[in-house]
C-alpha positions as CSV (number, residue, x, y, z in Angstrom):
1,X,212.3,276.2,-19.0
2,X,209.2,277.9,-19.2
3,X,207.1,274.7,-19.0
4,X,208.9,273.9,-15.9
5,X,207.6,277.1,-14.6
6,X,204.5,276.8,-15.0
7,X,203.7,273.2,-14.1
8,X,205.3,274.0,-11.0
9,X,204.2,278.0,-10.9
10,X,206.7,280.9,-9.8
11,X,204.0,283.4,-9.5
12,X,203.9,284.7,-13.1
13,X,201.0,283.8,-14.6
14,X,201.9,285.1,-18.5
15,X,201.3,282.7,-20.7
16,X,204.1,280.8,-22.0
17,X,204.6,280.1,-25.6
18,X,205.2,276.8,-26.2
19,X,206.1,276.8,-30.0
20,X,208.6,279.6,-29.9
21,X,210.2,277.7,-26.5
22,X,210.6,274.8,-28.9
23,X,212.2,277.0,-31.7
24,X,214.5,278.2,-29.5
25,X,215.4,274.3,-27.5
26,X,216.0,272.7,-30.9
27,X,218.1,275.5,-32.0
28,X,220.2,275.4,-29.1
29,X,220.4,271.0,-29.4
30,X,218.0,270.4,-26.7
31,X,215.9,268.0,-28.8
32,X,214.1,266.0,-26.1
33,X,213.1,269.8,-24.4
34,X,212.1,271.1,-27.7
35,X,209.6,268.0,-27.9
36,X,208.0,268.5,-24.6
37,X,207.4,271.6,-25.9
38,X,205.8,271.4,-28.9
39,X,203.9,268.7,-27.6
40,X,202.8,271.2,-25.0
41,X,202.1,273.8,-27.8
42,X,199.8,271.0,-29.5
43,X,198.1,270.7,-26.3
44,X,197.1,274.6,-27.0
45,X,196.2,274.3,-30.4
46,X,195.8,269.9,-31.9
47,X,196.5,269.4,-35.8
48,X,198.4,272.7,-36.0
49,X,200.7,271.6,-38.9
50,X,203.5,274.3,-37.9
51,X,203.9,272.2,-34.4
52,X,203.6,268.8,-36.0
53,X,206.3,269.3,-38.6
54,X,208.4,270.5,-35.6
55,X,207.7,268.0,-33.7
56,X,208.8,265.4,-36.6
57,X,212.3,267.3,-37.0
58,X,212.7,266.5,-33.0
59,X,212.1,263.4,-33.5
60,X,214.5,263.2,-36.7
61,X,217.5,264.8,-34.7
62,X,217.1,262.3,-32.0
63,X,216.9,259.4,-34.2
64,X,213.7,258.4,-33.9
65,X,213.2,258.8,-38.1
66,X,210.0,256.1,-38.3
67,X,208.2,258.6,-35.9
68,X,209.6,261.7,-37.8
69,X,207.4,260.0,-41.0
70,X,204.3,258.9,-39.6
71,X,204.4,262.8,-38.1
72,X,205.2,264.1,-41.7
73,X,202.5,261.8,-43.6
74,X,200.1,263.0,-40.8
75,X,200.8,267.0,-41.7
76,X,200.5,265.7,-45.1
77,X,197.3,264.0,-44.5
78,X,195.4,267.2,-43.0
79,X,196.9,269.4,-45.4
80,X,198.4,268.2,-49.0
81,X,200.2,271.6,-49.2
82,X,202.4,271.5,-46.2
83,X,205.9,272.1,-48.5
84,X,208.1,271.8,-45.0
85,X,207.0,268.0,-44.7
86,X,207.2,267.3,-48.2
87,X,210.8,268.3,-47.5
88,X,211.1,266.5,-44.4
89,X,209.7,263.3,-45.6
90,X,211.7,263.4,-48.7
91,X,215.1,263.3,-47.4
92,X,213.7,260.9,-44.6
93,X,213.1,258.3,-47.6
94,X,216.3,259.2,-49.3
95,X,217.9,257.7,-46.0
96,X,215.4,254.2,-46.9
97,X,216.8,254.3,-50.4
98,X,213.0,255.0,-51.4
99,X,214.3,257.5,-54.0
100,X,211.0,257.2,-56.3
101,X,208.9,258.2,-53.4
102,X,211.7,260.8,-52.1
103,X,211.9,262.0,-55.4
104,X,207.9,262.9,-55.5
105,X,207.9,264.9,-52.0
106,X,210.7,266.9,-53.5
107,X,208.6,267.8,-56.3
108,X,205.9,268.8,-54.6
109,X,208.1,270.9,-52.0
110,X,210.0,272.5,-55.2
111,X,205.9,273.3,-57.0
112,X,205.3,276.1,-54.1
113,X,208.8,276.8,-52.4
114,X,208.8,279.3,-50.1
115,X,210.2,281.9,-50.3
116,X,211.5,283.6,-46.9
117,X,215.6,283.9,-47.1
118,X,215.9,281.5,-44.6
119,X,214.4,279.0,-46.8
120,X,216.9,279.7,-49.4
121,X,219.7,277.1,-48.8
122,X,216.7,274.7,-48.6
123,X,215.1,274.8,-51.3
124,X,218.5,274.9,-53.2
125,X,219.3,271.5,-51.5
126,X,215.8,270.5,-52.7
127,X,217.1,271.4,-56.8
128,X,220.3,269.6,-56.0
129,X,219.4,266.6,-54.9
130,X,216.2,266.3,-57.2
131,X,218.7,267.6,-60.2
132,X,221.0,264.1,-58.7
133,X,217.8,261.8,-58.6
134,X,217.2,262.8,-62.4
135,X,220.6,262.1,-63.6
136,X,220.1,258.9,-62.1
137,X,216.9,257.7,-63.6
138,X,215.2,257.4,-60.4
139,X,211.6,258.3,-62.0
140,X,210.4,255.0,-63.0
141,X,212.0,253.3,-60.0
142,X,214.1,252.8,-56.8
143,X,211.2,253.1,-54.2
């Protein structure tokens, strides 16, 4: 790992990229590496919202889903506008039964979706399960 490197130095003094080591550890299942490394990349560059909402996935795939919130609500916080933790946080509070709440994050992810093809099977998930909350009369209560 490329933080391991450098904290204990091999001679090549490029600068590591933190973030994209993180990308690449989570995608591979590493979530507790992938952590260290975005925290590393929010050493580089505090608040970035890219590296927080990262961070709160981590912290979803290893189970630590109260962290993975207070993350999200932080992104959200700084910036209103942050669609990926309006996702996040929405099937977070799905898991709570907060379906209300849940069901408002999805909106707001769904209001400015975006629109990169990777995104895709997202935001259809996001439709779905807002489409399922609706049919169940979520919007006055359940959170």
């Amino acid at each position: 790992m490329a933080w391991w490197k450098k904290l204990f130095g091999d001679g090549d003094e490029e600068k590591v990229d933190y973030y994209r080591e993180g990308l690449e550890l989570l995608k591979a299942g590493q979530y507790h590496e992938a952590l260290t490394s975005f925290r590393l990349a929010l050493r580089e560059s505090p608040n970035d919202s890219a590296v927080l909402q990262q961070i709160a996935i981590a912290y979803t795939r290893i189970g630590m889903t109260d962290e993975a919130m207070k993350t999200y609500r932080g992104v959200l916080e700084r910036d209103p506008t942050a669609v990926g933790a309006h996702y996040g946080l929405a099937f977070l509070l799905l898991r709570e039964g907060k379906e209300a709440e849940a069901e408002m994050h999805l909106r707001a992810f769904l209001a400015s979706p975006p629109s990169d093809p990777e995104a895709a099977r997202h935001v259809q998930h996001a439709r779905e399960t807002l489409e399922w909350l609706e049919s169940r009369g979520s919007a006055g209560g359940g959170g």
